[in-house]
ZADREN-236955 format. One record per residue: residue in one letter; residue number from 1; x, y negated, z negated of N, C-alpha, C in turn. Coordinates in steps of 0.2 Angstrom, whole numbers, plus 5000, padded with zeros to 4 digits. Layout:
# ZADREN-236955
<code:A; pos:NUM; nc1:X; nc2:Y; nc3:Z; cac1:X; cac2:Y; cac3:Z; cc1:X; cc2:Y; cc3:Z>;
...
//
This chain:
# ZADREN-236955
<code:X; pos:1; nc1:4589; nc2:4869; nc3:5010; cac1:4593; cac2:4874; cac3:5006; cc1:4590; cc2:4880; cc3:5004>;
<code:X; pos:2; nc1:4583; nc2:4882; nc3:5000; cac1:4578; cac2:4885; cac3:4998; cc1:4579; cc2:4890; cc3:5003>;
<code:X; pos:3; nc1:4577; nc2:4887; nc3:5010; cac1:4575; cac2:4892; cac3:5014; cc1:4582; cc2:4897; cc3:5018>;
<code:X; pos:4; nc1:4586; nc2:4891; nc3:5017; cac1:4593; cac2:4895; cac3:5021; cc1:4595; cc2:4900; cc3:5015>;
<code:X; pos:5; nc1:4594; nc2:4896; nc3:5008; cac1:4597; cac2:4905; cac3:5002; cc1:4594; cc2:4909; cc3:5004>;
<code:X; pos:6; nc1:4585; nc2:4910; nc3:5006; cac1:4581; cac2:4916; cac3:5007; cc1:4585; cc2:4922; cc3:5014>;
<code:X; pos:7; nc1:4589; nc2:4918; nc3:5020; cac1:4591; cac2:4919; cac3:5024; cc1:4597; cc2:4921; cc3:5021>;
<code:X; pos:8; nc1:4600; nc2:4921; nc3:5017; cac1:4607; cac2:4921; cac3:5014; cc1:4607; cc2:4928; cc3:5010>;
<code:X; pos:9; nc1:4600; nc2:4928; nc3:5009; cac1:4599; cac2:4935; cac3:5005; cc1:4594; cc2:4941; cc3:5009>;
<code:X; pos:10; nc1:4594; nc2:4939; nc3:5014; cac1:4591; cac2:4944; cac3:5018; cc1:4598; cc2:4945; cc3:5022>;
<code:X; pos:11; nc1:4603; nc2:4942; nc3:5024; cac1:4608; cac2:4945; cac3:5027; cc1:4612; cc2:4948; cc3:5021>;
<code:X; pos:12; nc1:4611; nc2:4949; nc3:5016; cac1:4616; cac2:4949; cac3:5012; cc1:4613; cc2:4959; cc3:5010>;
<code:X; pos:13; nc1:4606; nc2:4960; nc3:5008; cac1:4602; cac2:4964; cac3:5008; cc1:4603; cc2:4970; cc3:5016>;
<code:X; pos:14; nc1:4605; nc2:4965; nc3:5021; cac1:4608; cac2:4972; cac3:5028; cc1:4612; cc2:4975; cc3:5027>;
<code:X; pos:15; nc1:4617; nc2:4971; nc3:5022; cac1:4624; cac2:4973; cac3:5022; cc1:4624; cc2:4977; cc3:5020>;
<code:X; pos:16; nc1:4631; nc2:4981; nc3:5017; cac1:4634; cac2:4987; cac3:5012; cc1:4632; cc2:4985; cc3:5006>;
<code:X; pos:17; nc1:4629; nc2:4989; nc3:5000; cac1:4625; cac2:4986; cac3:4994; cc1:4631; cc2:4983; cc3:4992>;
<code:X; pos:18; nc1:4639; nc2:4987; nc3:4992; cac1:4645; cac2:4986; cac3:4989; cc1:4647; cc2:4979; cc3:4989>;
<code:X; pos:19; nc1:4645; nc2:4975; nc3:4995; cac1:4645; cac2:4970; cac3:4997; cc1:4642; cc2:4964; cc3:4996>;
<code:X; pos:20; nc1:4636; nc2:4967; nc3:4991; cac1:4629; cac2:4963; cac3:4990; cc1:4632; cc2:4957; cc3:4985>;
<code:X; pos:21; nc1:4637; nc2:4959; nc3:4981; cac1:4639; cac2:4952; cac3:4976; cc1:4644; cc2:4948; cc3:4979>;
<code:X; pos:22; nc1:4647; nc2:4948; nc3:4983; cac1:4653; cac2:4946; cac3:4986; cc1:4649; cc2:4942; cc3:4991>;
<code:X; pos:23; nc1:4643; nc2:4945; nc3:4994; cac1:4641; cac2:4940; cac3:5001; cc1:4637; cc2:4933; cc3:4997>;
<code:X; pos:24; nc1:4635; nc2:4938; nc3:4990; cac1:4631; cac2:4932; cac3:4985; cc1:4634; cc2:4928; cc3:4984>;
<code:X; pos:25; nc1:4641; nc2:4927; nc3:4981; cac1:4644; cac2:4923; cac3:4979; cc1:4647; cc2:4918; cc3:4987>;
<code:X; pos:26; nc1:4646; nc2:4922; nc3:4993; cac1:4649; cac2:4915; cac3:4997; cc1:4643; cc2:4910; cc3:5000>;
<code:X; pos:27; nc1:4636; nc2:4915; nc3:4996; cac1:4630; cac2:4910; cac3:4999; cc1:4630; cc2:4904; cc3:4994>;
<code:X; pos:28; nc1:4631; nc2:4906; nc3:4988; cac1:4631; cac2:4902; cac3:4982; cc1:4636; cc2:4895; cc3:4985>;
<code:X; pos:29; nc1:4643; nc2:4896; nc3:4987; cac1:4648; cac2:4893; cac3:4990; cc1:4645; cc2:4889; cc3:4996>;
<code:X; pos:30; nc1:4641; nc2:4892; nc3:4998; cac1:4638; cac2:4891; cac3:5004; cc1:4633; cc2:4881; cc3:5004>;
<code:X; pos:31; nc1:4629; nc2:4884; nc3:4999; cac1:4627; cac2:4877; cac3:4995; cc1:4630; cc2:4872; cc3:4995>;
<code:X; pos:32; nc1:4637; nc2:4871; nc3:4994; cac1:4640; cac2:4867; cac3:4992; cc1:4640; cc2:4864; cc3:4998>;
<code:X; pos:33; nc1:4642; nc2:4866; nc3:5003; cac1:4644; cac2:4862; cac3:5012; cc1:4644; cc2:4867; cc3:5017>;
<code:X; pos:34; nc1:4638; nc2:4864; nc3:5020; cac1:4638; cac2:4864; cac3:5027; cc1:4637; cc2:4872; cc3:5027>;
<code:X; pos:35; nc1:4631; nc2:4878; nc3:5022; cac1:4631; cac2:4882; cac3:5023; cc1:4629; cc2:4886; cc3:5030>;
<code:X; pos:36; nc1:4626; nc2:4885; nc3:5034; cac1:4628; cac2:4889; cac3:5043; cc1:4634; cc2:4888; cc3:5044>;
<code:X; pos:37; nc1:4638; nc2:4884; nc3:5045; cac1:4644; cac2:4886; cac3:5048; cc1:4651; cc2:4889; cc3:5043>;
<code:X; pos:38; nc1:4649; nc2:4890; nc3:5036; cac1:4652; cac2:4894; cac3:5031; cc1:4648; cc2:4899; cc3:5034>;
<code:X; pos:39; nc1:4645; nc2:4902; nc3:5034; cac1:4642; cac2:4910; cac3:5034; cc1:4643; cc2:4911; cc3:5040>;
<code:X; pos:40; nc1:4641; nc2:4909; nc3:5046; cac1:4644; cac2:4910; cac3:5052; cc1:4654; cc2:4911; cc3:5053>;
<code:X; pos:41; nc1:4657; nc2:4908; nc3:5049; cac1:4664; cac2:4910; cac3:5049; cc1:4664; cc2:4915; cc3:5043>;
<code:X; pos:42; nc1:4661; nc2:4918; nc3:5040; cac1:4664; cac2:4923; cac3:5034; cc1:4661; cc2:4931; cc3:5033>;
<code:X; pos:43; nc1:4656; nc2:4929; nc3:5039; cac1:4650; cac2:4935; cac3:5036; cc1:4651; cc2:4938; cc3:5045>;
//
């Protein structure tokens, strides 16, 4: 999980900065289940 949030916030950091709490909150979500196939559908 550690290293997938790192991953979570380097895609998060490409993005639009406007978009940088929104993508943070789905990484956070993302934790909960099965975060690759959550970020792969939402990002």
């Amino acid at each position: 999980m550690t290293v997938f949030r790192v991953e979570c916030l380097t895609n998060a950091i490409q993005m639009d900065n406007r978009r940088l709490e929104l993508i943070m909150q789905f990484c956070k979500v993302a934790e909960i289940k099965q975060p690759q196939m959550y970020l792969t559908e939402h990002l």
